[in-house]
N, C-alpha and C positions, 0 to 999 in steps of 0.2 A: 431252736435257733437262738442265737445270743443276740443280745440286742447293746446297742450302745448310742451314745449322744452322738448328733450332730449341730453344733452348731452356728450360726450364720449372723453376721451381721449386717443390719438394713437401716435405711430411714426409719425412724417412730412415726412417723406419718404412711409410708408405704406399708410397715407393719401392719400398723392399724386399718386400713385398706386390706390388705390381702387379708386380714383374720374376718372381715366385714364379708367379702365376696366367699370366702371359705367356707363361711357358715350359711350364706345364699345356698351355696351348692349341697349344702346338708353336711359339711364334715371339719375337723379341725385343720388348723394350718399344717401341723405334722403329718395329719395323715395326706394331706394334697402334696404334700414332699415325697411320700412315701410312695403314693400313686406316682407320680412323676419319675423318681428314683427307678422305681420297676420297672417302665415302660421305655424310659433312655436305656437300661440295662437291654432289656426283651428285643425290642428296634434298630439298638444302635445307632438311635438319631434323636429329634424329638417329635415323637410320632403324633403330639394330638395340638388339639386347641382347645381349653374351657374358657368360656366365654358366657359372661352375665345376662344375662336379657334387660332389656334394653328397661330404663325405669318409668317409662314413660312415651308414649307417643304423641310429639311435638306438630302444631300445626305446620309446622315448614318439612316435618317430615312425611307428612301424612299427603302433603302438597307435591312433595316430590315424589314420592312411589304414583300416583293419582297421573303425574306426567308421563313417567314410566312406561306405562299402563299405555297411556294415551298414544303412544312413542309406539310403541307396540301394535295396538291396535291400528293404527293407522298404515304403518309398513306391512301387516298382514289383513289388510280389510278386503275380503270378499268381492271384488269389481264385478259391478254388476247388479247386484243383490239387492231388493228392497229390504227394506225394515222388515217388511211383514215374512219376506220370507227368512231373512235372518232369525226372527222370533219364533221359527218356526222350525229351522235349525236345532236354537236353543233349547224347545219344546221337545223335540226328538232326542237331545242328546241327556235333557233329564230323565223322560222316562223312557229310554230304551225302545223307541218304539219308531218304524220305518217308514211311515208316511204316518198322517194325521189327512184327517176328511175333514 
């Protein structure tokens, strides 16, 4: 297959950013064009999302999932239930096993 330039112009700061996350992902800027190019072609739309992982988990992030959670927990809490048989729940659904003595 023949091959030929494409080229694009961008911010020197974006640039520099995407060649940074590019190589995150294991690969050059060309070739994450090339993926992209294929995949618009293949879909006929733009079929994906890559996305960095995150560089760090922040206390106010860590605080908000932790509510979450809590949010969660609480509109699905077992009415009713002590603790101990909650924990006991929990004991059953680690090891597989249908009543405990």
């Amino acid at each position: 297959m023949a091959q030929t330039t494409f080229r694009v112009r961008m911010d020197e700061t974006l640039k520099k950013e995407f060649d940074i996350l590019c190589s995150d992902f294991g690969m050059t800027a060309s070739t994450a064009i090339n993926v992209f190019a294929r995949a618009v072609v293949r879909e006929r739309k733009i079929p994906f999302e890559i996305v960095s992982p995150e560089p760090e988990i922040t206390r106010e992030k860590a605080l908000q999932a932790f509510l979450s959670l809590r949010t969660q927990a609480e509109k699905n809490f077992p009415q009713g239930m002590s603790l101990e048989e909650i924990n006991e729940e929990i004991y059953k659904t680690r090891y597989h096993e249908e009543d405990i003595e």
